[in-house]
Jmol script that loads the backbone (N, CA, C; Angstrom):
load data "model"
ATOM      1  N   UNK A   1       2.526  18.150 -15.544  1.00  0.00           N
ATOM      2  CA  UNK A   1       3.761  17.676 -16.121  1.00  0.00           C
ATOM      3  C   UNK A   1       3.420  16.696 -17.237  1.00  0.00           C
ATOM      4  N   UNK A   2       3.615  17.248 -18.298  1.00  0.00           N
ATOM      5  CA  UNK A   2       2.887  16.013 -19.827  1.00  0.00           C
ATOM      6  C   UNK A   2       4.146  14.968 -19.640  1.00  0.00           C
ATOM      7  N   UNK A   3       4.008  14.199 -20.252  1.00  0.00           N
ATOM      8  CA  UNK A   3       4.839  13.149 -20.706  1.00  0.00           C
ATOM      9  C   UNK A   3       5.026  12.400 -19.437  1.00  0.00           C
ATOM     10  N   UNK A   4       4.579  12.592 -17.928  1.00  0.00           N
ATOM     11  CA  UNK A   4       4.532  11.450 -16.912  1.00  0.00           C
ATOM     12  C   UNK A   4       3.383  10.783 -16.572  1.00  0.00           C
ATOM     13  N   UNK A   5       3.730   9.622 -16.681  1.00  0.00           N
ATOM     14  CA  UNK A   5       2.828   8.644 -15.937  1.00  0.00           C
ATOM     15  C   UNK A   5       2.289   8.577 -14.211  1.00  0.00           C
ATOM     16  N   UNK A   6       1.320   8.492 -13.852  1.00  0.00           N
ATOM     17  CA  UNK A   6       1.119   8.285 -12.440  1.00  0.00           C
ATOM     18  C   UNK A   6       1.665   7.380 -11.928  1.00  0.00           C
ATOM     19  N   UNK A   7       2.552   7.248 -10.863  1.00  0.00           N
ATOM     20  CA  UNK A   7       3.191   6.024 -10.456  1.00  0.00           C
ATOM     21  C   UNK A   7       2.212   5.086  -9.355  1.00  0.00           C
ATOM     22  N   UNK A   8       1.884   4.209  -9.088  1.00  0.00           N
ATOM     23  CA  UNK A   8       1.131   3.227  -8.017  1.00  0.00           C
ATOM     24  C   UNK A   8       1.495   2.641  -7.484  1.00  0.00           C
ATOM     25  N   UNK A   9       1.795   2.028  -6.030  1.00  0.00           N
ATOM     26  CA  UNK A   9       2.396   1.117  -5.826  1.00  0.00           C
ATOM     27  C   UNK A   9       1.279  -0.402  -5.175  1.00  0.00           C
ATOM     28  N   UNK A  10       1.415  -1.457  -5.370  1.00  0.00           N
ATOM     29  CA  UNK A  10       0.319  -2.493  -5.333  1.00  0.00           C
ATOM     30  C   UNK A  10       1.415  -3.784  -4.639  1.00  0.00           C
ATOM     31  N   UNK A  11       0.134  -4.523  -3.587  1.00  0.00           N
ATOM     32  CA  UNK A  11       0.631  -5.641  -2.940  1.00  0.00           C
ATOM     33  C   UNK A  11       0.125  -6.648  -3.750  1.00  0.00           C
ATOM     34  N   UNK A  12       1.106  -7.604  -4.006  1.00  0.00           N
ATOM     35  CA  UNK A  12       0.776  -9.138  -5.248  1.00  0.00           C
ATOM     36  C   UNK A  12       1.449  -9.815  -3.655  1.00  0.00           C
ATOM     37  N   UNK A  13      -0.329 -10.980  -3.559  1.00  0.00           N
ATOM     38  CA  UNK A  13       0.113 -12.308  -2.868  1.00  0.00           C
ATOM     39  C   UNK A  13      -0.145 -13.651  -4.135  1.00  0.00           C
ATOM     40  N   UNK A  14       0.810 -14.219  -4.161  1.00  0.00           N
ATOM     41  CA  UNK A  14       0.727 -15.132  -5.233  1.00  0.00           C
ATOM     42  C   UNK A  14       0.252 -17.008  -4.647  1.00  0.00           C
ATOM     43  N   UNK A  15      -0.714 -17.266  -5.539  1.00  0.00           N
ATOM     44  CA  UNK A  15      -1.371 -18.571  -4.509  1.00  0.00           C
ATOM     45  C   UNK A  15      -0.198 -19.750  -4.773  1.00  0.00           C
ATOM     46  N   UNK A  16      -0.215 -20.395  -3.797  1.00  0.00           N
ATOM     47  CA  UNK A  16       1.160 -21.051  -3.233  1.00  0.00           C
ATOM     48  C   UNK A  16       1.820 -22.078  -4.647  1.00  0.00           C
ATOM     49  N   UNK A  17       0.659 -22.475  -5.643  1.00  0.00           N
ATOM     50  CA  UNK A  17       1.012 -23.719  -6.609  1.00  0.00           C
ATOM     51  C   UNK A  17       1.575 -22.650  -7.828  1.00  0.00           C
ATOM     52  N   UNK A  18       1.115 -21.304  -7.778  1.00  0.00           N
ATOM     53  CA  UNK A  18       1.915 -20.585  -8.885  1.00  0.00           C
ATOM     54  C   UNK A  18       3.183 -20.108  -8.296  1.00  0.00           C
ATOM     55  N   UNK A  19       3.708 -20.044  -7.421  1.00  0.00           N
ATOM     56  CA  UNK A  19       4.672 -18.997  -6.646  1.00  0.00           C
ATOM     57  C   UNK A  19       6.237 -19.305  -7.409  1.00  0.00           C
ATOM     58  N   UNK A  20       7.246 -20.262  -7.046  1.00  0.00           N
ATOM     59  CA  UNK A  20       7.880 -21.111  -8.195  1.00  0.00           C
ATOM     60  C   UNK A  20       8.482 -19.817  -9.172  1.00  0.00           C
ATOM     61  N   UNK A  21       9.416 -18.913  -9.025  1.00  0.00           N
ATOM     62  CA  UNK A  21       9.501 -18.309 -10.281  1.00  0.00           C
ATOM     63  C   UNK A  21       8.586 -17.425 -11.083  1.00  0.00           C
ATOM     64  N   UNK A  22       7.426 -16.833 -10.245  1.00  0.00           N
ATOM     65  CA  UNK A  22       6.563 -15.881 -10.615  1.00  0.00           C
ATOM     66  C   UNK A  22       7.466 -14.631 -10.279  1.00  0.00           C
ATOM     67  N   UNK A  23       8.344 -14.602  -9.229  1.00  0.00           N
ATOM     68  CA  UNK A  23       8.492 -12.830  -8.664  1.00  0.00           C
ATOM     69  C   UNK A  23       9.712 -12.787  -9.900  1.00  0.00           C
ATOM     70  N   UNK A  24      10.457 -13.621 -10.163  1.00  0.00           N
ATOM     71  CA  UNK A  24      11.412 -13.254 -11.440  1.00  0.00           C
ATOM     72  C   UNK A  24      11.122 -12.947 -12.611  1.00  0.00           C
ATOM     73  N   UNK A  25       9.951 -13.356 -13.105  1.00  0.00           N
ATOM     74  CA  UNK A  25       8.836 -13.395 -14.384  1.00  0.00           C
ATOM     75  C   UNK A  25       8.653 -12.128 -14.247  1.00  0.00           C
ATOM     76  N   UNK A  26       8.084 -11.891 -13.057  1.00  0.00           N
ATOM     77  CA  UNK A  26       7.342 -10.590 -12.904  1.00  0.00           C
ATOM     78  C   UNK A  26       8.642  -9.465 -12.592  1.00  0.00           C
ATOM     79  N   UNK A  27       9.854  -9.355 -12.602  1.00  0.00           N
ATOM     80  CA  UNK A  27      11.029  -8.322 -12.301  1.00  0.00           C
ATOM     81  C   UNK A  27      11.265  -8.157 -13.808  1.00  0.00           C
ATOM     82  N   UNK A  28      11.178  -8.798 -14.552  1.00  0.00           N
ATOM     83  CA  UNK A  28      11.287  -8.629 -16.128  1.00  0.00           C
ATOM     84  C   UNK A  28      10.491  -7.505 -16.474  1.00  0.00           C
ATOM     85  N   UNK A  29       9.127  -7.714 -16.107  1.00  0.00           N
ATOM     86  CA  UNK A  29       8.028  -6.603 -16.667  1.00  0.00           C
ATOM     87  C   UNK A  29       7.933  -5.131 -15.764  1.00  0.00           C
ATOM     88  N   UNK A  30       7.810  -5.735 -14.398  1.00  0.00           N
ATOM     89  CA  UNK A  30       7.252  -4.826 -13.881  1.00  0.00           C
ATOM     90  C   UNK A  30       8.738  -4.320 -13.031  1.00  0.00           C
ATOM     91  N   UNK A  31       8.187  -3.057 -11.971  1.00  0.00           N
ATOM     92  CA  UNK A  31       9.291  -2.922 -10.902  1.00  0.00           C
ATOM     93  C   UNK A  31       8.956  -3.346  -9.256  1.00  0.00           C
ATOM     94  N   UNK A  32       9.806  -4.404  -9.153  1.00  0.00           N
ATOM     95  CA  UNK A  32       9.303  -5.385  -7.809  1.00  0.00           C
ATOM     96  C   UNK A  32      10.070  -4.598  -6.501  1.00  0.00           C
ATOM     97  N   UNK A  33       9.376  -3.505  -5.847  1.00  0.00           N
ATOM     98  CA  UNK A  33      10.654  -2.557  -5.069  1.00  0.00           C
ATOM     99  C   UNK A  33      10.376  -3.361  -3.465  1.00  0.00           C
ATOM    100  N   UNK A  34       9.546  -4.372  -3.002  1.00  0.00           N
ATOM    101  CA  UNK A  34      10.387  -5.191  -1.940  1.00  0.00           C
ATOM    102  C   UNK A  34       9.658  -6.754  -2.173  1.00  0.00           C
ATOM    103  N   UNK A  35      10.600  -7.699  -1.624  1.00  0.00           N
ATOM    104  CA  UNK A  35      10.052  -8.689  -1.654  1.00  0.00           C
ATOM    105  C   UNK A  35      10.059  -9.325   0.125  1.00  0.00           C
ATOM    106  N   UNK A  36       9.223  -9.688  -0.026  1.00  0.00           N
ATOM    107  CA  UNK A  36       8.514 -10.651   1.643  1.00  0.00           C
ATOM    108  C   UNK A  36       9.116 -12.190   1.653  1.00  0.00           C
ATOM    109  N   UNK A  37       8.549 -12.863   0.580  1.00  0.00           N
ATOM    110  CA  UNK A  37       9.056 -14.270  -0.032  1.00  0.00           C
ATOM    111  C   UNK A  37       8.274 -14.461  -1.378  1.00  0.00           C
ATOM    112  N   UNK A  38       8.872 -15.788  -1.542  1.00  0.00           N
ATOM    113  CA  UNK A  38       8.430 -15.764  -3.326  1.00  0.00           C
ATOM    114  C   UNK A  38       6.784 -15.142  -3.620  1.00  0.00           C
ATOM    115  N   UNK A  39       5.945 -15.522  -2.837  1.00  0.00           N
ATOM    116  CA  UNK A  39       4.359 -15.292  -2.417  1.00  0.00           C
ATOM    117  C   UNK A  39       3.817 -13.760  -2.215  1.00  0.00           C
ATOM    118  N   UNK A  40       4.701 -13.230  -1.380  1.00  0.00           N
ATOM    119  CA  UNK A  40       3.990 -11.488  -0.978  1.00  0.00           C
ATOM    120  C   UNK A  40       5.141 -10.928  -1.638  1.00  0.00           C
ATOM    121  N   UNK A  41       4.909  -9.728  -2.363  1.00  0.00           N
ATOM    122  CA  UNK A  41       5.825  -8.848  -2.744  1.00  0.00           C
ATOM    123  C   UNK A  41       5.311  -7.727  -3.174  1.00  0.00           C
ATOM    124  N   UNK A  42       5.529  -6.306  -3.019  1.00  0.00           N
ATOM    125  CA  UNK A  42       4.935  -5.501  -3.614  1.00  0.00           C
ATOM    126  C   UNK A  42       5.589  -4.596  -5.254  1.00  0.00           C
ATOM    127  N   UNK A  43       5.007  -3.803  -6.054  1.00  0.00           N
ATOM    128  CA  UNK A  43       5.074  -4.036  -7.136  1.00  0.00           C
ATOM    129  C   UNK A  43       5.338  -2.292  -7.406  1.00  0.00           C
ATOM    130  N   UNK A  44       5.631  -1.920  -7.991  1.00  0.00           N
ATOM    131  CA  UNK A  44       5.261  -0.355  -8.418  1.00  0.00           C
ATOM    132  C   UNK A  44       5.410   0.484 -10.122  1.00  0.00           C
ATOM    133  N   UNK A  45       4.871   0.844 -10.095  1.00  0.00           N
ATOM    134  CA  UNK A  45       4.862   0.948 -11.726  1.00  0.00           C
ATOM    135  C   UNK A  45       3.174   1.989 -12.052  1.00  0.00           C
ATOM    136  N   UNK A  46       2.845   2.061 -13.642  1.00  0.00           N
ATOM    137  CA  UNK A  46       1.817   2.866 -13.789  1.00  0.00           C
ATOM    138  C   UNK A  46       0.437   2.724 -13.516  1.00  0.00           C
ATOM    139  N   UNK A  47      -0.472   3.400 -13.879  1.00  0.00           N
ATOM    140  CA  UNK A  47      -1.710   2.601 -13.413  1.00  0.00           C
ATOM    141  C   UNK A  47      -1.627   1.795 -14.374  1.00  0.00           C
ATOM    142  N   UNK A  48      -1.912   1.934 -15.672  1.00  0.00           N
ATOM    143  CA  UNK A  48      -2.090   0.303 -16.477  1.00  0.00           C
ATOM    144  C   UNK A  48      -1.675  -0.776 -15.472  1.00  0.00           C
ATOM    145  N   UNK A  49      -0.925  -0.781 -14.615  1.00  0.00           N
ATOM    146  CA  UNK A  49      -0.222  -2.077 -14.378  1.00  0.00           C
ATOM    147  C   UNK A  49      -1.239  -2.907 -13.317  1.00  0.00           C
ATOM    148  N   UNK A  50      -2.176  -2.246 -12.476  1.00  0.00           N
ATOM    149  CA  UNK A  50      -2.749  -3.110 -11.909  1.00  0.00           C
ATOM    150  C   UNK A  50      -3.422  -4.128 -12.623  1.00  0.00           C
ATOM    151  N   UNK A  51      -4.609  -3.672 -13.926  1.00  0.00           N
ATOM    152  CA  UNK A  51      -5.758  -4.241 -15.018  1.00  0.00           C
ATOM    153  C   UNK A  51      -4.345  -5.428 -15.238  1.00  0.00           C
ATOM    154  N   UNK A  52      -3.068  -5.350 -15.240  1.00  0.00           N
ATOM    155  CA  UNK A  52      -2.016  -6.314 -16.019  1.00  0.00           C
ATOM    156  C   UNK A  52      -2.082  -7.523 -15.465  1.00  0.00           C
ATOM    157  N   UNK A  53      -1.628  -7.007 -14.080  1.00  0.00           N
ATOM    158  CA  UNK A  53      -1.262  -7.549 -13.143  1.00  0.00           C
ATOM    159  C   UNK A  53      -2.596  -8.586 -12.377  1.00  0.00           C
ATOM    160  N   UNK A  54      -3.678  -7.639 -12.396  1.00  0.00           N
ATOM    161  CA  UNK A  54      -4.844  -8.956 -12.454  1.00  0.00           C
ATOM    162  C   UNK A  54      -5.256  -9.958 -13.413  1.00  0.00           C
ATOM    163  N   UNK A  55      -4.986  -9.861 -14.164  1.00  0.00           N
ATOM    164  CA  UNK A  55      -5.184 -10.777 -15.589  1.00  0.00           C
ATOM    165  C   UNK A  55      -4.114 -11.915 -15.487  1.00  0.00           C
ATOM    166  N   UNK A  56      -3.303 -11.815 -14.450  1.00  0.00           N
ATOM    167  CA  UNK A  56      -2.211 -12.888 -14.288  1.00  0.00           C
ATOM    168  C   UNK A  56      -2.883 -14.119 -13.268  1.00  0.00           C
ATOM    169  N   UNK A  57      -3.143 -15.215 -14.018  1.00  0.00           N
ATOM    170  CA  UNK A  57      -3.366 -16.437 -13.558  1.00  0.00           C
ATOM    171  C   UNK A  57      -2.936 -16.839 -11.737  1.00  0.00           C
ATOM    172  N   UNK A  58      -3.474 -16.246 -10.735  1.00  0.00           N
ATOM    173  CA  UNK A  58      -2.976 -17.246  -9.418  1.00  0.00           C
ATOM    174  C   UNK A  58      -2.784 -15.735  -8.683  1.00  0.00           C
ATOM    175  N   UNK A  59      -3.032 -14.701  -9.180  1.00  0.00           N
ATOM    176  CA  UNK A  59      -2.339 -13.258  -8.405  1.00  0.00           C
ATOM    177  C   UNK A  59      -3.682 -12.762  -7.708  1.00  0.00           C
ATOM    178  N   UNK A  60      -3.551 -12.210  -6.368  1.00  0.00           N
ATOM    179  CA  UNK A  60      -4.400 -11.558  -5.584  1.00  0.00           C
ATOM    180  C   UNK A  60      -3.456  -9.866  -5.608  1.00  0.00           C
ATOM    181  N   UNK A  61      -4.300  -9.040  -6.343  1.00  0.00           N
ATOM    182  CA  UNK A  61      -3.242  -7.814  -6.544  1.00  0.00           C
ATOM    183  C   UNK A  61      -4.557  -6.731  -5.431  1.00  0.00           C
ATOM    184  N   UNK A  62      -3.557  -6.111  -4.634  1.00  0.00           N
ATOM    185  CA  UNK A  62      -4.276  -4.830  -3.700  1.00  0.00           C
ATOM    186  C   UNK A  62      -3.837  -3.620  -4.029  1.00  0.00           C
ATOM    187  N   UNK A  63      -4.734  -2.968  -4.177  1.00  0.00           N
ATOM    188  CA  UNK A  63      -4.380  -1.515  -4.219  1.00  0.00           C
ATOM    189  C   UNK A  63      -4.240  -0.852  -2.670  1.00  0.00           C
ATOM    190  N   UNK A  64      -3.451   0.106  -2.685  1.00  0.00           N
ATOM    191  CA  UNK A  64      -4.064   1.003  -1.613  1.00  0.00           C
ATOM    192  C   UNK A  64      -5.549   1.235  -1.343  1.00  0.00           C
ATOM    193  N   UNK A  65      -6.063   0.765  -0.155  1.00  0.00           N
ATOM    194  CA  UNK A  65      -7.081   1.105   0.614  1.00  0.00           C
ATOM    195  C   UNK A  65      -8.070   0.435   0.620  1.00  0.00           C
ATOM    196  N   UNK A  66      -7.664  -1.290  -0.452  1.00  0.00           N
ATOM    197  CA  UNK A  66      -8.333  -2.193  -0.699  1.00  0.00           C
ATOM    198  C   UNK A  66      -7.574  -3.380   0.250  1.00  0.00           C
ATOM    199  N   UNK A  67      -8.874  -3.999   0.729  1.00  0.00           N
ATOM    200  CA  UNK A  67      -8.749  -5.289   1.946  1.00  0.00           C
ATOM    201  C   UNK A  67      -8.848  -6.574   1.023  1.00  0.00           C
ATOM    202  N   UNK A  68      -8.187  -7.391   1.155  1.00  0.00           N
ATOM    203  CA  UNK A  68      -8.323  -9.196   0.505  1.00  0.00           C
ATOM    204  C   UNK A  68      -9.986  -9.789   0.905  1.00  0.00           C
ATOM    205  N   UNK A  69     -10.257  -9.988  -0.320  1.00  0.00           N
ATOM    206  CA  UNK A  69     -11.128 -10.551  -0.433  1.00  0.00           C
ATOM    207  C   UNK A  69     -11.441 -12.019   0.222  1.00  0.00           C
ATOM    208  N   UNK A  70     -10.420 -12.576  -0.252  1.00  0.00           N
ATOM    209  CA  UNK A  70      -9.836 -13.909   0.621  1.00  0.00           C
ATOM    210  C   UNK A  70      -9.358 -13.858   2.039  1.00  0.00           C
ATOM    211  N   UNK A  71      -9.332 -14.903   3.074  1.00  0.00           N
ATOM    212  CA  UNK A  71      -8.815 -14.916   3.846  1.00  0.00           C
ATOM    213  C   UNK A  71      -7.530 -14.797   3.897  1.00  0.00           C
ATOM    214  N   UNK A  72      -6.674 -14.589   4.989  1.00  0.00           N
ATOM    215  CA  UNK A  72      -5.110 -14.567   4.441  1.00  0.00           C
ATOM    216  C   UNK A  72      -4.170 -15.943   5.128  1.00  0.00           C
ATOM    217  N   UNK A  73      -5.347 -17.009   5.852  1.00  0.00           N
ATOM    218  CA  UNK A  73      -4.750 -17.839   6.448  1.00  0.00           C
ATOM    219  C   UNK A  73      -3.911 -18.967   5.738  1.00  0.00           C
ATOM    220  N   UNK A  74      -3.616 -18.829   4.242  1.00  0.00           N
ATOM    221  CA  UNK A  74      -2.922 -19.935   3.114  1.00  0.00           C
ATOM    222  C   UNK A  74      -1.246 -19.051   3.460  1.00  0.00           C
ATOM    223  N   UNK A  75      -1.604 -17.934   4.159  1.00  0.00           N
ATOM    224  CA  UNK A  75       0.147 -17.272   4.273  1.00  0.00           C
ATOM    225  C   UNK A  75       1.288 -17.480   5.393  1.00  0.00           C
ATOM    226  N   UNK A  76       1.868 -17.467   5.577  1.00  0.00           N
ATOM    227  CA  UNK A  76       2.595 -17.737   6.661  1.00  0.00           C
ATOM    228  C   UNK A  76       2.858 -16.568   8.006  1.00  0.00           C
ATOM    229  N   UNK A  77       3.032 -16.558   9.124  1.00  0.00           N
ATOM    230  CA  UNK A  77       2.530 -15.774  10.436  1.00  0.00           C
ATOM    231  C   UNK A  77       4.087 -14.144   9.886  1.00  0.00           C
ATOM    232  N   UNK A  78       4.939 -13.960   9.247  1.00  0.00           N
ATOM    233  CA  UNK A  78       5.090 -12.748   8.829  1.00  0.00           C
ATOM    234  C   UNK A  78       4.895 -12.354   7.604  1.00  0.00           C
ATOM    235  N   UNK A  79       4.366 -12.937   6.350  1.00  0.00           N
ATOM    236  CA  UNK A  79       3.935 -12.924   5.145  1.00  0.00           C
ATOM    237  C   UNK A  79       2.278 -12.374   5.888  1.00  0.00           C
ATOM    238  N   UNK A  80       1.773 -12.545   6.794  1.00  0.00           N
ATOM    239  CA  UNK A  80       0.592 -11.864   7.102  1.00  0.00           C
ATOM    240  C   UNK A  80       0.648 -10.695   7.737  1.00  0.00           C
ATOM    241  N   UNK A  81       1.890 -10.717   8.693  1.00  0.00           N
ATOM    242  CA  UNK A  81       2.411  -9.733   8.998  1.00  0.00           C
ATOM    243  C   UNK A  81       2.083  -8.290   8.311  1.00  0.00           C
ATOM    244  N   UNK A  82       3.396  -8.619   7.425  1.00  0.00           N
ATOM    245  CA  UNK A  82       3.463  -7.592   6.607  1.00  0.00           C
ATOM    246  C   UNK A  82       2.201  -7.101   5.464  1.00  0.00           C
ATOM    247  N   UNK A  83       1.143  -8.234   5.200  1.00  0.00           N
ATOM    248  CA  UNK A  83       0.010  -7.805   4.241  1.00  0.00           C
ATOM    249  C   UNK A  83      -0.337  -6.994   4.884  1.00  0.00           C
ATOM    250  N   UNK A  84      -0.781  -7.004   6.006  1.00  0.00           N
ATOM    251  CA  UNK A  84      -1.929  -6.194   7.483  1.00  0.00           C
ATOM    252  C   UNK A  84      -1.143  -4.659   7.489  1.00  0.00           C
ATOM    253  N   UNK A  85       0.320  -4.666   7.843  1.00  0.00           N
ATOM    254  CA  UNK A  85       0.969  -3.559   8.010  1.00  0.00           C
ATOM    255  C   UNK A  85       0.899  -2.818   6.575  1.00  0.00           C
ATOM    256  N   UNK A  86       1.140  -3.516   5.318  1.00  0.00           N
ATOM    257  CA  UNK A  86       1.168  -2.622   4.485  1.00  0.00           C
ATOM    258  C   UNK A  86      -0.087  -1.916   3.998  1.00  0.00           C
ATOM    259  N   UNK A  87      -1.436  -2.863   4.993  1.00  0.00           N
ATOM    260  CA  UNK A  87      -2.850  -2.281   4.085  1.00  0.00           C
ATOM    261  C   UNK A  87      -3.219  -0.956   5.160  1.00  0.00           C
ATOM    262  N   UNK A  88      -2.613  -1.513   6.745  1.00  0.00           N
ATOM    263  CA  UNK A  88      -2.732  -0.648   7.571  1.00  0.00           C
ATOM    264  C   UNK A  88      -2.000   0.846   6.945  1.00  0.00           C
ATOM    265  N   UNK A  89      -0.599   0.915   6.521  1.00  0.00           N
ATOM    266  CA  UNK A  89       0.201   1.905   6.277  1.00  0.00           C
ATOM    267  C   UNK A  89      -0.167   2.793   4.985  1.00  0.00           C
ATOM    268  N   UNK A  90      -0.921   2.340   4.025  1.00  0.00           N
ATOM    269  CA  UNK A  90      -1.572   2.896   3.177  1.00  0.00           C
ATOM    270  C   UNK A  90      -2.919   3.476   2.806  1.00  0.00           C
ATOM    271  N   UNK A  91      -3.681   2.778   4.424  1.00  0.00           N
ATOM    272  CA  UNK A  91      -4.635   3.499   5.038  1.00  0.00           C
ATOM    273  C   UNK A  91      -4.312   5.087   5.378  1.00  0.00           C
ATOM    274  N   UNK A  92      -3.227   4.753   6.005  1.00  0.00           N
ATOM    275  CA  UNK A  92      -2.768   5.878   6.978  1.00  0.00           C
ATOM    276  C   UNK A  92      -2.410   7.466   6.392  1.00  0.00           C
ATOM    277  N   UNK A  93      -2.064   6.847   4.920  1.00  0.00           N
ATOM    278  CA  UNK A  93      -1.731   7.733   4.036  1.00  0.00           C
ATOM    279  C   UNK A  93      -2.338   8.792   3.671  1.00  0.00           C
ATOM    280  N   UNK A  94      -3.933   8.373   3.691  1.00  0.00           N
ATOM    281  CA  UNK A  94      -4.827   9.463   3.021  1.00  0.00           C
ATOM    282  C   UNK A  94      -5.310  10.503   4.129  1.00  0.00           C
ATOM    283  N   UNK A  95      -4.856  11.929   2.903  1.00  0.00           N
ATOM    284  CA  UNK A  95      -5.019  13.034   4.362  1.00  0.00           C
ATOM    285  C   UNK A  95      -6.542  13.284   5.133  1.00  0.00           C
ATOM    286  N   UNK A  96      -5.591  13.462   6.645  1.00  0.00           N
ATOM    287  CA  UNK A  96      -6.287  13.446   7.594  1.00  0.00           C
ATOM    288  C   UNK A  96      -7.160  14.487   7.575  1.00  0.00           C
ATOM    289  N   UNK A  97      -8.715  14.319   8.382  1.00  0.00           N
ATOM    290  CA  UNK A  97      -9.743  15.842   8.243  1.00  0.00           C
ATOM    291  C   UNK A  97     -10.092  15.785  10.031  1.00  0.00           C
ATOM    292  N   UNK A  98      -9.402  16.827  10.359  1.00  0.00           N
ATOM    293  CA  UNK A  98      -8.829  17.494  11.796  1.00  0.00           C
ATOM    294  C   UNK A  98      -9.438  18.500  11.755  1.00  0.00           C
ATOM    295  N   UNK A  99     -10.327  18.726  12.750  1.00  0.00           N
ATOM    296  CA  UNK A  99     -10.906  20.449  12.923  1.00  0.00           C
ATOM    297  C   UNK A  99     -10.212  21.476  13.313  1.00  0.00           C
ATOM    298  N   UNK A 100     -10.434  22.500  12.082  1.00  0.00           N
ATOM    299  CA  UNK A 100      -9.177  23.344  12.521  1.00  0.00           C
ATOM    300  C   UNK A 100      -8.218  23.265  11.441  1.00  0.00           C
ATOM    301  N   UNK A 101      -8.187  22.153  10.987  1.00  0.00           N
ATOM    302  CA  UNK A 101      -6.917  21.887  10.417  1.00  0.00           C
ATOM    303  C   UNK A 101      -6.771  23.026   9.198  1.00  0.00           C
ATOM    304  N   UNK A 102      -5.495  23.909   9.120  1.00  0.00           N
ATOM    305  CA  UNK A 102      -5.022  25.056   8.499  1.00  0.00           C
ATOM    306  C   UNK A 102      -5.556  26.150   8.949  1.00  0.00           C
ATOM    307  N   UNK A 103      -6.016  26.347  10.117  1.00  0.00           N
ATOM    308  CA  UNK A 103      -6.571  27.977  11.209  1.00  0.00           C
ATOM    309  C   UNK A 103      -4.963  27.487  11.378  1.00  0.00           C
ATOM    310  N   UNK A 104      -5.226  29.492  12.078  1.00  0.00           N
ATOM    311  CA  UNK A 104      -4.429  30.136  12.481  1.00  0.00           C
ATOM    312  C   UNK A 104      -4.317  29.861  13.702  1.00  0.00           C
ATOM    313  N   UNK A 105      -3.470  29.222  14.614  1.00  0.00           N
ATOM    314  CA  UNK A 105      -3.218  28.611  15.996  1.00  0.00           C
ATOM    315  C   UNK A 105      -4.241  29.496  17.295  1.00  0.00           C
ATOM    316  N   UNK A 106      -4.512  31.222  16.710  1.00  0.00           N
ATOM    317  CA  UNK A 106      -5.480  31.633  17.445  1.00  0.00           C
ATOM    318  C   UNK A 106      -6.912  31.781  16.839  1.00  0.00           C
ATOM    319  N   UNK A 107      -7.083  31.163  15.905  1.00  0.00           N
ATOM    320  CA  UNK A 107      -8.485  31.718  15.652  1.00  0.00           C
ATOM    321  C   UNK A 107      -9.481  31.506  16.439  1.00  0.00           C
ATOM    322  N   UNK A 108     -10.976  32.239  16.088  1.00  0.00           N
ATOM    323  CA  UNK A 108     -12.049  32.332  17.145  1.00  0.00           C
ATOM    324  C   UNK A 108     -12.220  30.630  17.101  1.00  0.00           C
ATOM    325  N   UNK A 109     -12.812  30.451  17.726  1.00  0.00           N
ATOM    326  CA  UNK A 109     -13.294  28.952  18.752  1.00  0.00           C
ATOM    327  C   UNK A 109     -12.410  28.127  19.208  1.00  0.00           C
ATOM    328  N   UNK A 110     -11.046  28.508  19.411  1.00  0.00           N
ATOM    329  CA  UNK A 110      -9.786  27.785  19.678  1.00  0.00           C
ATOM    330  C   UNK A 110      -8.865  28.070  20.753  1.00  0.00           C
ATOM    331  N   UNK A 111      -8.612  27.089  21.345  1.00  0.00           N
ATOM    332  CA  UNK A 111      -7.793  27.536  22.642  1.00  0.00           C
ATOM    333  C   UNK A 111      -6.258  27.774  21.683  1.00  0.00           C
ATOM    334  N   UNK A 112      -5.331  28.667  22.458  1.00  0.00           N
ATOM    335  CA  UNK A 112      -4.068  28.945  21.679  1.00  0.00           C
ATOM    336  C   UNK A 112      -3.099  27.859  22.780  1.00  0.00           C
ATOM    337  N   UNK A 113      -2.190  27.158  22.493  1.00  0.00           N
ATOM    338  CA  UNK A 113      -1.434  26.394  22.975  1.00  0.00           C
ATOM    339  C   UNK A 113      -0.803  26.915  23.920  1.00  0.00           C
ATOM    340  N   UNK A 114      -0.566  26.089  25.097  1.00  0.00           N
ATOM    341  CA  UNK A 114       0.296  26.879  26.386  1.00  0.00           C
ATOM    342  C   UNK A 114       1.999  27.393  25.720  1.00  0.00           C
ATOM    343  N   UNK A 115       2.360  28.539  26.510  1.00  0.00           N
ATOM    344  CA  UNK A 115       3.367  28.811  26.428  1.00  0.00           C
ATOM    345  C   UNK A 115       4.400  27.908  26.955  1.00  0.00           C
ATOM    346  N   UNK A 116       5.702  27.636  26.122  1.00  0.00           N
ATOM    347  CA  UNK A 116       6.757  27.074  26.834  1.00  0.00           C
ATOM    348  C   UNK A 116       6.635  27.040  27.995  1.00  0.00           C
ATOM    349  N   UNK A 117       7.176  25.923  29.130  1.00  0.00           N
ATOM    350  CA  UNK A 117       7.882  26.262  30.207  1.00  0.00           C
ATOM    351  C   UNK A 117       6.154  26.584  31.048  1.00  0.00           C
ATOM    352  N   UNK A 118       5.115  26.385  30.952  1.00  0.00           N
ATOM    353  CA  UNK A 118       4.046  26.714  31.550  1.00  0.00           C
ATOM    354  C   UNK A 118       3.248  25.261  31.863  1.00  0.00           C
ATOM    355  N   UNK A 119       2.642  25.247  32.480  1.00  0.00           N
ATOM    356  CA  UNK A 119       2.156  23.954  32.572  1.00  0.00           C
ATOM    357  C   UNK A 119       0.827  24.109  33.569  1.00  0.00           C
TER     358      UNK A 119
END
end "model"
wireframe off; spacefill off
backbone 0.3
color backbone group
């Protein structure tokens, strides 16, 4: 499809002395699709936007499938919450490699699933 951009979506924790009016700064430029509190929010937009988005003074920016470098103990007990769940949930994302996975429910080396009602 020419003319589209790849879309990304990225977690921004912002360090506590910049926080103050950063996630409004940042709704101007970018697209902020949830916010946690002024500090965690996640971000979505093209790839350019991560290289942007790190170049911003006080920002810890994650990609999918990337862990904080930093500890996360400067955050508060559901602002950590949600970092963990969202790095967990974007783990989760990338497809799974299951043996078998796309055989035919009987092929050779495979048991075929019990029939209904059988046990």
């Amino acid at each position: 499809m020419e003319g589209q951009t790849e879309q990304q979506e990225v977690l921004v924790i912002v360090a506590r002395e910049h926080a103050p009016g950063l996630v409004a700064q940042l709704r101007r430029k970018y697209s902020v699709t949830q916010v946690v509190s002024p500090r965690v929010f996640v971000v979505g937009g093209g790839m350019d936007m991560v290289g942007a988005l790190r170049s911003v003074s006080g920002l810890r920016v994650l990609v999918p499938g990337e862990r904080p470098c930093e500890p996360l103990e400067d955050l508060g007990k559901a602002e950590r919450l949600f970092v963990e769940a969202w790095i967990t949930r974007k783990a989760e994302l990338r497809p799974k490699k299951r043996v078998g996975e796309g055989l035919s429910w009987d092929a050779p080396g495979f048991v075929p699933p019990d029939r209904p009602g059988r046990r």
